[in-house]
N, C-alpha and C positions, 0 to 999 in steps of 0.2 A: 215673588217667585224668584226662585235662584236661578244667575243667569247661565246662558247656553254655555257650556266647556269646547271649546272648537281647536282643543290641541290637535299634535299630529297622531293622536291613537284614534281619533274620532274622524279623521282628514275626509273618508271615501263614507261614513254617512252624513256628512257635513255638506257636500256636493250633491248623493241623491236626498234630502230632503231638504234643502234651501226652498224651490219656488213653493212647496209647502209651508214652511216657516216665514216666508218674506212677511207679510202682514202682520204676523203676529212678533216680530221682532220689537218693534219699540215698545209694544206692551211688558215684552220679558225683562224687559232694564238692559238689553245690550248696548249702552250708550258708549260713548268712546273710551272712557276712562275706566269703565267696567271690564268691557272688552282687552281690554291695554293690561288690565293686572291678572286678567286669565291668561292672558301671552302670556307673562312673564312668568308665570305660574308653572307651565305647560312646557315651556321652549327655553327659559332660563332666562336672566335678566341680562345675560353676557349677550343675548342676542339679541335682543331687544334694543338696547344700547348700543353695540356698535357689530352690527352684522357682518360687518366685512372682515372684519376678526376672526371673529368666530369661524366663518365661511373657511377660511383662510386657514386655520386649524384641521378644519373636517379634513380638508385637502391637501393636505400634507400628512393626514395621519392615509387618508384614503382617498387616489387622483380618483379613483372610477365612482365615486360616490354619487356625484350630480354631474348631469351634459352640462358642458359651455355656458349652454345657453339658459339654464337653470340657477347656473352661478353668478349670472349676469343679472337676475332676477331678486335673486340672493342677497347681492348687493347693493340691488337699487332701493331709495326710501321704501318704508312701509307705506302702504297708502290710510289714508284718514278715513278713522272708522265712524260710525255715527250721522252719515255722508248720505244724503238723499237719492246719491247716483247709482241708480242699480248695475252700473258694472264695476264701482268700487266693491259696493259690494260683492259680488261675484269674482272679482280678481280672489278676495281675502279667502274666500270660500271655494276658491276651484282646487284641483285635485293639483293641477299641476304646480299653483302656488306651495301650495302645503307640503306637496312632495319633496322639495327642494329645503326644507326645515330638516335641522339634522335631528335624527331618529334615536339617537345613541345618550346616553346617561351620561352625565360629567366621568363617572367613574370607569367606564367603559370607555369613554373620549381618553381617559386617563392612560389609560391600558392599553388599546390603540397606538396611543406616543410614544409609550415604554419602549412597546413591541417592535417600533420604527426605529426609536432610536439604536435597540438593542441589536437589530440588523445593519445596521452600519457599526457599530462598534465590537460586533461579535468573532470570537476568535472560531472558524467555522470548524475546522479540525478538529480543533477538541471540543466542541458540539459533539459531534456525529461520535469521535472514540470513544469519549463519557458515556454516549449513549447505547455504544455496542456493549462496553462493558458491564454494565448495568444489567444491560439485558440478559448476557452474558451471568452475571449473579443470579438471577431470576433462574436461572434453569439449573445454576447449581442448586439452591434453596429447592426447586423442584426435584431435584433428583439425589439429594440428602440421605433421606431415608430410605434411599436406594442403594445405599452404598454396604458396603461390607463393616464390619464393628472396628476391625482393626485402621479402619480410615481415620476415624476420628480423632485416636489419640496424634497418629500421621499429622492432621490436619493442626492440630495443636500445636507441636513441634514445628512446622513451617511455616505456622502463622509468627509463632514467637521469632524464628531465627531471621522474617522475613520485616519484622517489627525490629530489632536491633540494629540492621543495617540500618535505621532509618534515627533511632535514641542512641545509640554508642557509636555509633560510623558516622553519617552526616551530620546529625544534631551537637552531639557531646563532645566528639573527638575536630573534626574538619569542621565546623563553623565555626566552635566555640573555642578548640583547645584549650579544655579545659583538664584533658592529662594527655601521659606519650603513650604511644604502642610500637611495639614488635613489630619489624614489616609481615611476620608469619598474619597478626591478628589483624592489623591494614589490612591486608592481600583477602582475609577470611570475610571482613567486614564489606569489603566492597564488591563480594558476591552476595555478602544478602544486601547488600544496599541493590545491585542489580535484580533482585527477588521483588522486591520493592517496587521499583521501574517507577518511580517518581520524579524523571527524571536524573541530569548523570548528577554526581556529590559536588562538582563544583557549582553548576547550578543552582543546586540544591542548598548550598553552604553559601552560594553569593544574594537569593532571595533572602536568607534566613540572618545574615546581616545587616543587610536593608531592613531588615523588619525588626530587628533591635535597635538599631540608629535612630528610626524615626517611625515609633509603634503608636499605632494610632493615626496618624497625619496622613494627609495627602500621597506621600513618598512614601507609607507602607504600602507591600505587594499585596495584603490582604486587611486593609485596614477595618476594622472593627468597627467604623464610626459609622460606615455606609452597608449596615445591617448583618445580623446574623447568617443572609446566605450567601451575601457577598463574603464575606470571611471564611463560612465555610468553605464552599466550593465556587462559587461567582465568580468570582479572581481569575480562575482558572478557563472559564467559559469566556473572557470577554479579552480585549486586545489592551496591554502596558499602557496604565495613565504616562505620559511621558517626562511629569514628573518622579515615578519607579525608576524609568527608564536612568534619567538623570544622577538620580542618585545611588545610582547601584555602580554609577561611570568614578564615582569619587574615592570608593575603597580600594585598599589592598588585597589583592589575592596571593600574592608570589608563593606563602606558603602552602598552598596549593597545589600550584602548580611545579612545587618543589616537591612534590610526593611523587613518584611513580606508578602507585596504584591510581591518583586519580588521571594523571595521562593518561596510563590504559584503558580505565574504564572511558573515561572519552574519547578515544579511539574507535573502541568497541561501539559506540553508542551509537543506532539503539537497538540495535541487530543483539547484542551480548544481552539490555535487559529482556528487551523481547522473549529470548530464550529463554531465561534465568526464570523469568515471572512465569512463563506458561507451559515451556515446554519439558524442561526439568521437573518441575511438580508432578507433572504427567506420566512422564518415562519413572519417578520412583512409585507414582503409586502402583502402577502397573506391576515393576520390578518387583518391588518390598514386600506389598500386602497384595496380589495378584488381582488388584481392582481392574475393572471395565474401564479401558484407557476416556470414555464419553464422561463415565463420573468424576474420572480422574480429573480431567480436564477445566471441567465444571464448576467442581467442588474446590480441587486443589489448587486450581490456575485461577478462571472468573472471581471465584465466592469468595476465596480467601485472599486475595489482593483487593478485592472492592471493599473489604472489612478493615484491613492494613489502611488503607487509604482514607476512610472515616475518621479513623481511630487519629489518625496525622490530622485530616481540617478539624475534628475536633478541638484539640489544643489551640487552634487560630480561632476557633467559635465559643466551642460551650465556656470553655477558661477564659473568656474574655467578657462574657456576661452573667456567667453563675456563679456562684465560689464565695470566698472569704477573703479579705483583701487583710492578709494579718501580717504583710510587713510594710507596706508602702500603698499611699492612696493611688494605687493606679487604676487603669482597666484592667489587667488580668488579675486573675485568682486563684486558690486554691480550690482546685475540684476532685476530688476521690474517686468519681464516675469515669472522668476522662482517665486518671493515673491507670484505674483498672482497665480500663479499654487498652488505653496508646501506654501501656508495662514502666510505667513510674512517671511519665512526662505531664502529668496535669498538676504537679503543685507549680505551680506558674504564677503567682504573686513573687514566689520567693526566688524561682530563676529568674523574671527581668529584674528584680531588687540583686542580685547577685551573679549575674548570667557566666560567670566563670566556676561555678561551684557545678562538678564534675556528675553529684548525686542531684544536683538540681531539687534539692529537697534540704529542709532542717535539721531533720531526722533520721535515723537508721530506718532499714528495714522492718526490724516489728514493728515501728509505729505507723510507719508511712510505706504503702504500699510503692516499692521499685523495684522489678527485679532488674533493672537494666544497671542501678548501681550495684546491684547483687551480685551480675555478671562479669562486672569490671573490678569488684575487689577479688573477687576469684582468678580474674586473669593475673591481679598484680600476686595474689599470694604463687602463683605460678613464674613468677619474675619476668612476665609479658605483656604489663603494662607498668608504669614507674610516674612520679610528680603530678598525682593526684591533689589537683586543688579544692580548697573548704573556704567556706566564706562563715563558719560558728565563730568564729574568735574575732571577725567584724562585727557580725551581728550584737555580739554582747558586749563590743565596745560601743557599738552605735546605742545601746540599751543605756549602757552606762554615762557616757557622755552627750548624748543628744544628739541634734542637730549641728553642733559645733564638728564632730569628726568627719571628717572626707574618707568616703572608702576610694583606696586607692585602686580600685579595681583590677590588682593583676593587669597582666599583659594579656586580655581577653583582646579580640579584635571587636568588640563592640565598647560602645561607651555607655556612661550614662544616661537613664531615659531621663531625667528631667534637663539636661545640658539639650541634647540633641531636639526634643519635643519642641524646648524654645526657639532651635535654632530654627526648626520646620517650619514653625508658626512665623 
């Protein structure tokens, strides 16, 4: 006969029908060794093994779990099963013994720890804004097709204009310098980077150096290594590894803060994005297309910056785990999905292989979807932007000569990722 199962799911009929089952115990094979591999079975061999561990785990993921004096119990030997003493017995078998056994699946125990630790490390702020915002999107998406017909092309237009401040302003121009601009197109650029509200551009341009220096590594702000939602958006939920920290203290900014526009906009911050991202969208839909200032709101503020904002962690997510790695074996890639999302920024193998290359891309235009270098040769054929960098004529030496040429990388303020990677490691 197979023997009695006396885990904790069984705990309270275990108790009322012991003085029924006493007698017929040694008949069923409950001998000590039997018994011993059904704990283990049941309750885990972690616990079995060394209880005060375990114990010790429960209660730290959760103090309220077991009284004092439960824990005390917890930690004292198991008593010897197979034992003539009918209150051995009865200890193994009482309610209050068994109660004190933790209830919870390793995987849930797992989860529990996460969840603890995640509250001591958590950046609370932007918990709770992510959260409003979100929500915030949800009601846009609710009220969509509420809107008037003329909103949507609206919505297009400020999604795009509100997407550049973030691919030709912060990214291409102020992190990378990878071409000049006109103070006219600065000053234009750092109102939609304000649209954006992703923070101010030297911020924005000091994380996104760090994350070329040393991409991938510990000292990236969104490293890739520690999962797709930590890259995604995680980063931003939780408090500066202080190795980030560290290494964000080692670069250069001056040119930067040699810009005027971005003083202002840090100045302004964050009262100027605030506005820029919610209130402005609001006041044209209203104006323009004589939308309901709620959809406006909703639609043109919430929905459409929570989408901007995807479209940005995607480049640090989907491009670092999808893609084609067709110039260099690294982690990022080329992704068509994201390019189309975030307006040219997902060929990403070929920006960290060359991250001063202005198009951030191989290609022109018709092959390679960007409208963001589409926007920028337009500006220079306008004579308002000038010393647009290309990294083709490295590439095809690198093709031609191997391994042997050194790209000199321009005067990008980022380095090489395999220099820097080693240095991380």
């Amino acid at each position: 006969m197979r023997a009695l199962n006396l885990g904790p799911s069984s705990g309270s009929l275990a108790v009322t029908m012991a003085p029924l089952l006493w007698p017929s115990l040694g008949r069923v094979g409950l001998t000590s060794s039997t018994f011993a591999a059904k704990r283990q079975r049941c309750w885990g061999t972690a616990w079995h093994t060394n209880a005060k561990s375990r114990s010790d785990d429960i209660n730290r993921a959760s103090p309220k779990y077991v009284s004092s004096a439960r824990r005390e119990r917890a930690h004292a030997p198991c008593a010897s099963v197979g034992s003539s003493s009918t209150r051995r017995w009865w200890r193994v078998l009482s309610h209050s013994e068994i109660s004190s056994r933790p209830r919870t699946s390793p995987r849930a125990l797992a989860i529990m720890m996460s969840l603890s630790t995640f509250k001591k490390e958590a950046n609370w702020f932007m918990v709770y804004y992510m959260s409003v915002v979100h929500l915030g999107a949800l009601e846009g998406l609710r009220r969509l097709f509420q809107c008037k017909l003329e909103t949507f092309p609206l919505f297009v237009v400020i999604y795009y204009l509100t997407g550049l401040g973030i691919t030709m302003g912060a990214h291409r121009l102020w992190a990378h310098r990878s071409y000049k601009a006109h103070g006219i197109v600065r000053f234009f650029l750092m109102l939609c980077n304000c649209m954006a509200n992703q923070g101010s551009i030297f911020h924005w341009s000091r994380d996104h150096r760090v994350h070329h220096k040393y991409s991938d590594t510990v000292a990236d702000p969104h490293n890739s290594g520690r999962g797709f939602f930590f890259a995604h958006m995680g980063w931003l939920l939780v408090k500066k590894d202080p190795r980030v920290l560290e290494a964000g203290t080692k670069l250069n900014y001056d040119d930067l803060w040699a810009d005027w526009t971005v003083v202002i906009q840090e100045k302004l911050n964050p009262w100027g994005q605030l506005f820029m991202c919610f209130v402005f969208p609001t006041i044209v839909g209203v104006q323009v297309v004589g939308e309901d200032w709620k959809n406006a709101l909703f639609v043109l503020g919430f929905l459409r910056y929570t989408a901007v904002l995807h479209a940005t962690w995607l480049v640090n997510s989907a491009a670092h785990f999808y893609g084609y790695q067709t110039y260099d074996n690294i982690p990022p890639r080329e992704n068509w999905f994201v390019s189309l999302w975030a307006i040219g920024e997902g060929w990403h193998n070929w920006h960290h292989k060359f991250p001063y290359d202005y198009a951030t891309s191989e290609f022109g235009v018709t092959s390679q979807f960007n409208p963001t270098k589409l926007t920028i040769d337009f500006m220079a054929a306008l004579g308002l932007v000038s010393d647009r960098k290309r990294a083709t004529d490295i590439w095809a030496k690198i093709k031609e000569k191997g391994s042997s040429f050194q790209d000199p990388n321009g005067d990008d303020p980022t380095k090489a990722y395999s220099e820097l990677k080693a240095k991380a490691n």
